[in-house]
C-alpha positions as semicolon CSV with decimal commas, in nm:
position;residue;x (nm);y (nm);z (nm)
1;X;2,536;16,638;2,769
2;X;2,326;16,695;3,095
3;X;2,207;16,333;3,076
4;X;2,551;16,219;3,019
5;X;2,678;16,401;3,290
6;X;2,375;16,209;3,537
7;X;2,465;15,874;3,387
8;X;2,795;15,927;3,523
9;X;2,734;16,071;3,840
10;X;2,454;15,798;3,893
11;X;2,740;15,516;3,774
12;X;2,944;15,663;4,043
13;X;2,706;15,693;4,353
14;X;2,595;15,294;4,249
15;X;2,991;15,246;4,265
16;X;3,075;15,394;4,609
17;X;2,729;15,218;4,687
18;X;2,879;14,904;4,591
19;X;3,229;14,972;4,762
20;X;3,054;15,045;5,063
21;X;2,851;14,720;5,105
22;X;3,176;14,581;5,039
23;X;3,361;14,763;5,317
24;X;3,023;14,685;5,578
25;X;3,031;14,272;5,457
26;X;3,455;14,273;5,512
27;X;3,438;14,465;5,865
28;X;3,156;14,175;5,967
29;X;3,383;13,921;5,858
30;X;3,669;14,049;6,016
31;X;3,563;14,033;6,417
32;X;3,437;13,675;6,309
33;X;3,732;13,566;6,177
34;X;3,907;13,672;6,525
35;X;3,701;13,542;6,727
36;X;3,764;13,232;6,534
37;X;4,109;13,301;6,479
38;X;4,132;13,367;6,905
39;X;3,904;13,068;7,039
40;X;4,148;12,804;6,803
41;X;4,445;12,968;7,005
42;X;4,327;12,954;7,326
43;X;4,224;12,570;7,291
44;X;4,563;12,503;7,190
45;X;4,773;12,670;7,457
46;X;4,513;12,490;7,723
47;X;4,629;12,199;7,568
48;X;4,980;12,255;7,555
49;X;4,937;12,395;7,965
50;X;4,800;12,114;8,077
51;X;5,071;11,899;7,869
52;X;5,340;12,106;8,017
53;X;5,187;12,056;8,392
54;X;5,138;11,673;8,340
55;X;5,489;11,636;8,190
56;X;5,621;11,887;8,540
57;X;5,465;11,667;8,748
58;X;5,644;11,393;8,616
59;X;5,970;11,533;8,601
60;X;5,910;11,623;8,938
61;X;5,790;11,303;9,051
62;X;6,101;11,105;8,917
63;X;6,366;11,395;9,050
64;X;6,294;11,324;9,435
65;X;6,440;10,980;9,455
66;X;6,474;10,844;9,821
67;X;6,741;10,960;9,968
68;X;7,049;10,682;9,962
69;X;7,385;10,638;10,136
70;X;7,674;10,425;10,116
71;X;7,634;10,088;10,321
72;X;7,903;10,018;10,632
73;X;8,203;9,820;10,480
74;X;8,221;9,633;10,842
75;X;7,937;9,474;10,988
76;X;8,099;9,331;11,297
77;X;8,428;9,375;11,540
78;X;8,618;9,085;11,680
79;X;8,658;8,982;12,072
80;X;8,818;9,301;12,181
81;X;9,030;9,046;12,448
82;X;9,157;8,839;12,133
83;X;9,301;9,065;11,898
84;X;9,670;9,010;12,013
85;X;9,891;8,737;11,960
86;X;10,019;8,524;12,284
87;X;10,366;8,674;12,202
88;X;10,260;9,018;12,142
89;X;10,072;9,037;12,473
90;X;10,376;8,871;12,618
91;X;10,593;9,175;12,464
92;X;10,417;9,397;12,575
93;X;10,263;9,330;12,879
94;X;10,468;9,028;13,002
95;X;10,310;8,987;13,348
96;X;9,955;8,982;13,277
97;X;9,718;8,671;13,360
98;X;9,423;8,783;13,103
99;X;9,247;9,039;12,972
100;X;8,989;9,245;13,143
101;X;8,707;9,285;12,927
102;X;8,489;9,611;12,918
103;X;8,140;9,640;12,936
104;X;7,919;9,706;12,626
105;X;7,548;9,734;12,535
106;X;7,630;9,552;12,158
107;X;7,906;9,330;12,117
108;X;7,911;9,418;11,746
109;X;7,968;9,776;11,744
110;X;8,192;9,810;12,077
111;X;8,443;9,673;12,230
112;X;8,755;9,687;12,476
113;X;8,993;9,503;12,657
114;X;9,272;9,571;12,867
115;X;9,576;9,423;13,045
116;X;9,759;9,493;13,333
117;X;10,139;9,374;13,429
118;X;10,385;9,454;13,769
119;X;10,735;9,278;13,720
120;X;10,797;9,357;14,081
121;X;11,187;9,292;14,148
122;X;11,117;9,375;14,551
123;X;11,363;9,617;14,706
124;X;11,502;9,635;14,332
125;X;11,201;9,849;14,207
126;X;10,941;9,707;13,947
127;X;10,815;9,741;13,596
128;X;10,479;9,837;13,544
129;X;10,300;9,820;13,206
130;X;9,892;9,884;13,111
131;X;9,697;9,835;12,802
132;X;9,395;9,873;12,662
133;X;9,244;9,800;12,347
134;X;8,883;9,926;12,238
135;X;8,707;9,942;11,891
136;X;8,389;10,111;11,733
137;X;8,196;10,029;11,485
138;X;7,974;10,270;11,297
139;X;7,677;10,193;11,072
140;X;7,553;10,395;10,826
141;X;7,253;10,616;10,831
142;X;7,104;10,839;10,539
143;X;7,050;11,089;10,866
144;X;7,405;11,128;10,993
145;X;7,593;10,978;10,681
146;X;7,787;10,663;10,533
147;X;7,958;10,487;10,820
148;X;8,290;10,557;10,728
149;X;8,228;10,929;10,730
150;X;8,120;10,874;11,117
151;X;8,446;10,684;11,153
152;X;8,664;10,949;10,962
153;X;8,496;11,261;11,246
154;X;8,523;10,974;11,559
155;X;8,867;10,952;11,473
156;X;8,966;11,296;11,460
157;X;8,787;11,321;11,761
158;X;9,023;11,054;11,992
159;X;9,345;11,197;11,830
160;X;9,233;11,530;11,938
161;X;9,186;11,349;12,303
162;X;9,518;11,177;12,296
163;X;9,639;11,547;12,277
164;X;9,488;11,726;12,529
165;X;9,561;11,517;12,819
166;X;9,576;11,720;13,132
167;X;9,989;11,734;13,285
168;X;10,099;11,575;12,958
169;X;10,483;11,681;12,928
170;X;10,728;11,654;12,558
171;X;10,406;11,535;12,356
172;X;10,516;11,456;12,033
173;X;10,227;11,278;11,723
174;X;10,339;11,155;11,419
175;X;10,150;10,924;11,133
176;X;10,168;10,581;11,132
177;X;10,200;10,456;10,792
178;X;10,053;10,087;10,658
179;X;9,758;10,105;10,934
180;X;9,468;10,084;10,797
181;X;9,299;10,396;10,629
182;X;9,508;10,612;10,841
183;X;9,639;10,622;11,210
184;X;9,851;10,866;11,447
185;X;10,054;10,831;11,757
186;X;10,041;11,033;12,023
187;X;10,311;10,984;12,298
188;X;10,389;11,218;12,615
189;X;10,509;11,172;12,979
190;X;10,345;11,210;13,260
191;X;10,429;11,249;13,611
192;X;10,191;11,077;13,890
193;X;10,279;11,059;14,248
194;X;10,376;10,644;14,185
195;X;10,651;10,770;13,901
196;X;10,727;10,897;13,568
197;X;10,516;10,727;13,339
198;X;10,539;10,677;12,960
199;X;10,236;10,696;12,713
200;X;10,150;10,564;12,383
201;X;9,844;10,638;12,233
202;X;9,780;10,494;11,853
203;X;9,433;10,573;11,671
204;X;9,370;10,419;11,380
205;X;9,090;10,339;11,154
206;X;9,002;10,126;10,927
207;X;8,692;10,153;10,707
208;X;8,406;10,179;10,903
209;X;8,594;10,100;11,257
210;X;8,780;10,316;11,498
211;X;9,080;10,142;11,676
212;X;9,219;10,323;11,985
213;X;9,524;10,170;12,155
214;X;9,643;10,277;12,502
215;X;9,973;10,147;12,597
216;X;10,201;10,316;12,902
217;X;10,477;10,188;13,124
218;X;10,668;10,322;13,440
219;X;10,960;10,238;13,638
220;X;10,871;10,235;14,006
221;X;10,998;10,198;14,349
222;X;11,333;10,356;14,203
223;X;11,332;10,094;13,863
224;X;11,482;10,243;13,509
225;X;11,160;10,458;13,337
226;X;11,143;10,240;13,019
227;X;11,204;10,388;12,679
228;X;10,948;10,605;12,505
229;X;11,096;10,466;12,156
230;X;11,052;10,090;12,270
231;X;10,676;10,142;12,386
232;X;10,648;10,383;12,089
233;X;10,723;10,082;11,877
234;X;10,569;9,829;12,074
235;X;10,223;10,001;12,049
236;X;10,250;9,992;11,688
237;X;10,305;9,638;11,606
238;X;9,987;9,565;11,816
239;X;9,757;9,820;11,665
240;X;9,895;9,643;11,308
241;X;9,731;9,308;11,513
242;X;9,401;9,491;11,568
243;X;9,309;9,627;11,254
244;X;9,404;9,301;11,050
245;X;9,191;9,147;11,324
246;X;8,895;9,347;11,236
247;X;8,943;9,243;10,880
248;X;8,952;8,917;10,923
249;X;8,639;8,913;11,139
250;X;8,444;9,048;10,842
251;X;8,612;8,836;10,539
252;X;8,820;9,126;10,412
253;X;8,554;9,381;10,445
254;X;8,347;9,357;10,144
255;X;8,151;9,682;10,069
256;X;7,755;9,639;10,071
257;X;7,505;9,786;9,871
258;X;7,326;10,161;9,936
259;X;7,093;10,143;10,155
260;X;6,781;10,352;10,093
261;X;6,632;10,350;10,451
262;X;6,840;10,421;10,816
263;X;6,984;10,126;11,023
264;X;6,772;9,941;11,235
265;X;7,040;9,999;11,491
266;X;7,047;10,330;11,381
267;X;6,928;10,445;11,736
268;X;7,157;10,244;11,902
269;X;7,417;10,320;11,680
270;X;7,786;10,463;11,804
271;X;7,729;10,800;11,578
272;X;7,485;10,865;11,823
273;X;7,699;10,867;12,093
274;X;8,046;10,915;11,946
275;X;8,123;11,231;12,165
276;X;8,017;11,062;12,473
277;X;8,278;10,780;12,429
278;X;8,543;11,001;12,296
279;X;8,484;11,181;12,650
280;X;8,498;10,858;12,844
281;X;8,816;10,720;12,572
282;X;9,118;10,489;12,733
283;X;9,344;10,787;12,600
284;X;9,193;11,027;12,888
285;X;9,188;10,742;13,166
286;X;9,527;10,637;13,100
287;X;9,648;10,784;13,355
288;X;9,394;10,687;13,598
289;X;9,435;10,324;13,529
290;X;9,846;10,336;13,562
């Protein structure tokens, strides 16, 4: 019974003997088999980084296109001095010998014109008429925007002028309609020491191109004042002549294609400048030239 009893006591020490090599082989194994486990996981997220950073780089690369805007619809303005039909100037200013033509540093982006007429009746008073033309053309540049958008502030800009006229009395503005891409007139009277004078101011653009269009008339030396309505009406059959005139010059206006890169007139272009000739407009010398 005793040696029984050893026999199982030795069977169970060579057990737990056995169990515990078991236990020392399996708890080697395991830090191997995380190491293992850990070195194949970090060599595949380093993989998958730099995959992710290649395919960033790209997406990057291809998301910063250069920077593109609209090309100018217009790339030229006619002869500010032969916009108006023989019989329109005739109309309107029915004594004048030709056109005085303004000065400008590029023929293709500025222009102006203007006319003068006295119908001088002697002791019976005389008629006195002025008118000036002038267009501007802006090109488009990635820097300020598409041409049209310069045209669209430029314009706002000489309405805003026709308005503010210093001693302008009963000013009235209303939108011309069938002038281009849009157009207001702008009338008022003014009193100078020569008379009462009428004035008509139109703007109007059209695409890319402003058209401003001074017109004003006064009876003097005792004569009738003309009628705000007739030079009202007047001033808006030739600004119709201008802006088809502009058309014409460029073939209908054909849009162009987006330019990537800014004008090589860019510097010389009228955005640059637009505030000083909205200063320096015919709407604010009017007066001055009467």
């Amino acid at each position: 019974m005793q040696r029984a009893v050893k026999r199982d006591e030795h069977d169970q020490r060579e057990q737990r003997a056995r169990g515990l090599r078991r236990a020392v082989v399996c708890a080697a194994a395991v830090p191997v088999m995380l190491i293992a486990a850990g070195c194949s996981s970090d060599s595949g997220s380093g993989d998958k980084a730099a995959d992710d950073s290649s395919t960033k780089s790209s997406a990057s690369s291809s998301a910063s296109p250069s920077p593109t805007v609209q090309a100018a619809a217009y790339k030229s303005i006619p002869d500010a001095c032969k916009v108006l039909g023989k019989k329109t100037l005739e109309d309107l200013a029915p004594k004048a010998k030709s056109g005085k033509k303004g000065s400008s540093d590029d023929a293709s982006t500025r222009g102006s014109c203007s006319w003068s007429s006295l119908d001088n009746n002697g002791v019976k008073g005389s008629q006195f008429r002025w008118l000036n033309v002038s267009l501007l053309r802006f090109e488009s540049d990635v820097t300020r925007g598409s041409g049209e958008e310069l045209a669209q502030a430029y314009y706002e800009t000489q309405v805003q002028d026709a308005k503010s006229v210093s001693g302008a009395k009963s000013l009235k503005s209303e939108p011309v309609a069938g002038v281009g891409d849009q157009a207001t007139a702008v009338r008022y009277d003014l009193k100078k020491k020569e008379g009462s004078f009428k004035q008509e101011t139109v703007v109007a653009r059209v695409e890319n191109v402003v058209v401003t269009l001074d017109y004003n008339g006064a009876g003097l030396a005792g004569e009738k004042t003309p009628s705000a309505d007739t030079l009202n009406k007047l001033a808006q059959k030739a600004v119709k002549e201008v802006v088809a005139a502009v058309a014409e010059a460029n073939d209908g206006g054909s849009a162009g294609t987006p330019s990537s890169a800014p004008s090589k007139s860019a510097s010389k272009s009228p955005s640059g400048s637009a505030s000083k000739a909205a200063s320096s407009s015919p709407s604010k010398s009017a007066a001055k030239k009467s």
